[in-house]
N, C-alpha and C positions, 0 to 999 in steps of 0.2 A: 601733466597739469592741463585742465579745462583753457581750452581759449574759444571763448565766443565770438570774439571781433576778427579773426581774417579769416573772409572766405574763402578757399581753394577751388579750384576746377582742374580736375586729373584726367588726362586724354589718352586712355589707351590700359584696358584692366585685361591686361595676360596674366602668361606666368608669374613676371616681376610686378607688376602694376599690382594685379589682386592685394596681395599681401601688405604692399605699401598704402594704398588706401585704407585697408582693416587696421595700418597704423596710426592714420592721419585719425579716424574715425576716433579709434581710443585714446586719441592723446588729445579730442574733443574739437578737432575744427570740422566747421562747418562745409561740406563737400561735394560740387556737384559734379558729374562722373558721365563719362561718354566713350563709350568703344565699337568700332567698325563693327564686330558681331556682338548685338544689343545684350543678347542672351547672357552673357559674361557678366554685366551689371545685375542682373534679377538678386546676386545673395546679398545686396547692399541696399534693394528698392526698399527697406522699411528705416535705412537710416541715413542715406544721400541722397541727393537728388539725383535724377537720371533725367538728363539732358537727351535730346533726340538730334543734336547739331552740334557740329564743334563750335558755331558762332552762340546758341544758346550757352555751352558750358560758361563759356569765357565771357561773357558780358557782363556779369557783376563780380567778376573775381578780383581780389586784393592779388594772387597769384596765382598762376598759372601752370600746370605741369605737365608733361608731356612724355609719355612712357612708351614709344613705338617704334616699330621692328628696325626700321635703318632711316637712314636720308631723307631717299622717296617718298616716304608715307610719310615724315614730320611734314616737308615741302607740301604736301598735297593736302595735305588736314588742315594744316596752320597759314598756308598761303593758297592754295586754290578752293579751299572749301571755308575759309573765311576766320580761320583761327587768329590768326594776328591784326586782323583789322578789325577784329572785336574789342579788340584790349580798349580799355578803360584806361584815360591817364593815371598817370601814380601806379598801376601795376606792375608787377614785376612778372616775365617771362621767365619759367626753369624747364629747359630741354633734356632731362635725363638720360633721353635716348643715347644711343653711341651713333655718331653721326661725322662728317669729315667737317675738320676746325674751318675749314672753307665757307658751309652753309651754317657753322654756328654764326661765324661774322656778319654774314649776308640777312641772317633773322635779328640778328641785332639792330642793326641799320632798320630795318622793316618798324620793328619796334620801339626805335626810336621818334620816327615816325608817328607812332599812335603818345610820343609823350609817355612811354612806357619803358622800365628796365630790359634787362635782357643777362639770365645766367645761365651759361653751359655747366652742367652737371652731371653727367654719367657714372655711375657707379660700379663698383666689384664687388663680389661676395653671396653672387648667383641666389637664387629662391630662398636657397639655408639663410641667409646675411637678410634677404629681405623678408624673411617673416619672424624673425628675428630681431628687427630693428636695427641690426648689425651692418648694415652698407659703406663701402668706403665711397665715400663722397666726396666726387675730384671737380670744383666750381671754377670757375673760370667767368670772370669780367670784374667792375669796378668793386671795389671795397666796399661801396654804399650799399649796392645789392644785392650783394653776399652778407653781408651783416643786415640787412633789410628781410633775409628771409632764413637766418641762420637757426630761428626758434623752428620753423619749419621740417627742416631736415633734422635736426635733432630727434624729431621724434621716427626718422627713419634710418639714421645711423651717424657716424662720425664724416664732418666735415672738414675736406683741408683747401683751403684756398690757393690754386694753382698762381694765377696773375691772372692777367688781362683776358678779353673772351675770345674763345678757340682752345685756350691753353687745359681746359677742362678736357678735351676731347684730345688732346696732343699725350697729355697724360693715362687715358682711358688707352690710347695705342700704345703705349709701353706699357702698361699692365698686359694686354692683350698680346701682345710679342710674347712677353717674359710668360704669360701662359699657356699659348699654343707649345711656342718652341718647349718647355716644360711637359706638358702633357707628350709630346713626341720625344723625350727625352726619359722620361718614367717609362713608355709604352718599348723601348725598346730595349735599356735596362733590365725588366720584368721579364722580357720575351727570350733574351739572353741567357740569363740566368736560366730559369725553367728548361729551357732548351737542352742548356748543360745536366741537367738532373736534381736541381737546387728549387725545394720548396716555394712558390715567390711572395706566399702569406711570411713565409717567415725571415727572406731577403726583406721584405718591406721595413718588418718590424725592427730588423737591425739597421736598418738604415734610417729610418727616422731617429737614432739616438745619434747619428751622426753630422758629417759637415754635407750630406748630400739631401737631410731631410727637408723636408717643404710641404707647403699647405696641400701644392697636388699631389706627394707623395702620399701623402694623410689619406684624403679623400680620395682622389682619382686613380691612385695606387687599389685602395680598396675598392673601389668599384670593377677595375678588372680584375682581380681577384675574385670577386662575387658577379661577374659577367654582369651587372647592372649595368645598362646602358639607356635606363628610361630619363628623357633631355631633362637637363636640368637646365643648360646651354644648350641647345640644342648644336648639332654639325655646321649647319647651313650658317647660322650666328655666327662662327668662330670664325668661319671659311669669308662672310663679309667681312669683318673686321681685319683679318691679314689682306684681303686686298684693300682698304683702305690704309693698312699701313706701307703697304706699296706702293700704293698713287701717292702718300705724300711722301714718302723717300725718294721717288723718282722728283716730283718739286721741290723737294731739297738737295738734287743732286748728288742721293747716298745709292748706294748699295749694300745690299740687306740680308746676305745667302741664308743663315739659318733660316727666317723670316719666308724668303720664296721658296724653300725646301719643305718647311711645314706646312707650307701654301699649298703647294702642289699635292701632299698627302694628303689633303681635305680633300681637294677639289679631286681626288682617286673615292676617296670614298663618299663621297655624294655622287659620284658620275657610276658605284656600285649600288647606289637607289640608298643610303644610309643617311641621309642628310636629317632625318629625325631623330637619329638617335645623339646621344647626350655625347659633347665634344672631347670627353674620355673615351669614346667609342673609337679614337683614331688607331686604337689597338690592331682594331680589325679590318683597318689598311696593311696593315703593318704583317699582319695574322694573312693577310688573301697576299700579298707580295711575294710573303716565304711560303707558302702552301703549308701552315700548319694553324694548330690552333693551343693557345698558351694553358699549358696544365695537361692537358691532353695525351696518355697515349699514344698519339697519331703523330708522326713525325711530317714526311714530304709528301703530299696527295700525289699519287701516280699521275704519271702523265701530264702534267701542269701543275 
């Protein structure tokens, strides 16, 4: 449905960003668009506006969104380069990003400040889910807010309101657990089996009919299957997010082992130069650990 009356400003047009915008565009609001490397905006310049500042984006926007890489960079756009002290009273702030429930708080308060809302929103369901329109949308802050810009996110996928703000980003680390530890839980399943002499296209297929199937067996089964490892998440994403979910189990006083076990097999395979490849790629931690490779002929590399 055409909505002419709120204007958005979208901060941050990557892999996830692009495609959310091209939905914001077609579900007809009005959109003006800003990313660190300008170039990324050019396939929207004939139907957004292309802001040259975060504080231009955001200065006439009904709402405000913010799609970037971690923490750091929201804090540096949206408070050192003037993102949140642009806000317009009556706005509403949505941080999409995955970021620690600590600095969701902290920009709340900021934006309070300007007389302005503030919702944590991070999303699952990687590129596919966002061009798609398909996102799972985990919101976090007051109920006014959230229902304030819930037409909004509609047109980028389904929204469930967590509670209070941080709680968006609280929720975004248990999705993020339950899918590293799952992808390293496929990856070695797969590697197992194969190993043994068992097809693992067709382990897969049989286990998706069963109580072990799941979305990453689905997909990320099949991507090591077909050695596709171009980032959909990239390594280096998944590898922040489990230490975020570590910094805050340690201020919650938990302990986490699956969680720093699949920690540690990231940070193996970004420290083997893989950190671009897509975070199904943790196979080939897994694959350099044992000295083989999954499907393969080649059992133990001599020597190492």
């Amino acid at each position: 449905m055409k909505n002419n009356k709120t204007h958005i400003a979208f901060l941050g047009v990557g892999l996830m960003g692009a495609p959310m915008v091209r939905n914001l565009l077609d579900a007809g609001y009005s959109t003006a668009i800003w990313n660190r490397t300008a170039s990324k905006c050019e396939p929207f310049q004939h139907e957004a506006i292309i802001a040259e500042t975060p504080e231009d984006a955001v200065r006439d926007a009904d709402v405000v969104i913010t799609m970037l890489e971690n923490g750091d960079v929201v804090d540096h756009v949206m408070v050192e380069q003037g993102g949140i002290g642009a806000l317009k009273a009556g706005a509403v702030y949505v941080d999409m990003s995955s970021v620690q429930p600590s600095l969701a708080r902290r920009h709340a308060e900021l934006a309070l400040k300007q007389s302005a809302g503030y919702v944590d929103a991070p999303v699952s369901g990687g590129t596919v889910g966002a061009v798609g329109a398909a996102l799972s949308i985990m919101a976090g802050g007051s109920e006014e807010n959230v229902d304030r810009v819930r037409p909004v996110f509609e047109a980028l996928g389904k929204c469930t309101h967590i509670g209070p703000v941080g709680s968006g980003q609280l929720a975004k680390l248990a999705n993020q657990a339950i899918v590293g530890i799952t992808i390293g839980a496929v990856s070695e399943a797969m590697l197992l089996a194969a190993e043994g002499g068992a097809d693992p296209a067709a382990v897969r297929e049989a286990l998706m009919g069963g109580f072990a199937g799941s979305r990453i067996l689905e997909l990320h089964g099949q991507r090591m299957i077909d050695r596709d490892f171009a980032p959909g998440a990239p390594a280096r994403i998944q590898l922040k997010d489990l230490r975020m979910i570590l910094d805050e189990a340690r201020a919650e006083g938990l302990t986490l082992p699956l969680a720093q076990q699949v920690h540690n097999g990231y940070l193996s395979l970004i420290a083997n130069g893989h950190s671009e490849v897509d975070h199904s790629g943790l196979l080939l931690e897994l694959e350099h650990q044992n000295g083989v490779r999954m499907g393969s002929s080649i059992t133990k590399k001599k020597g190492g």
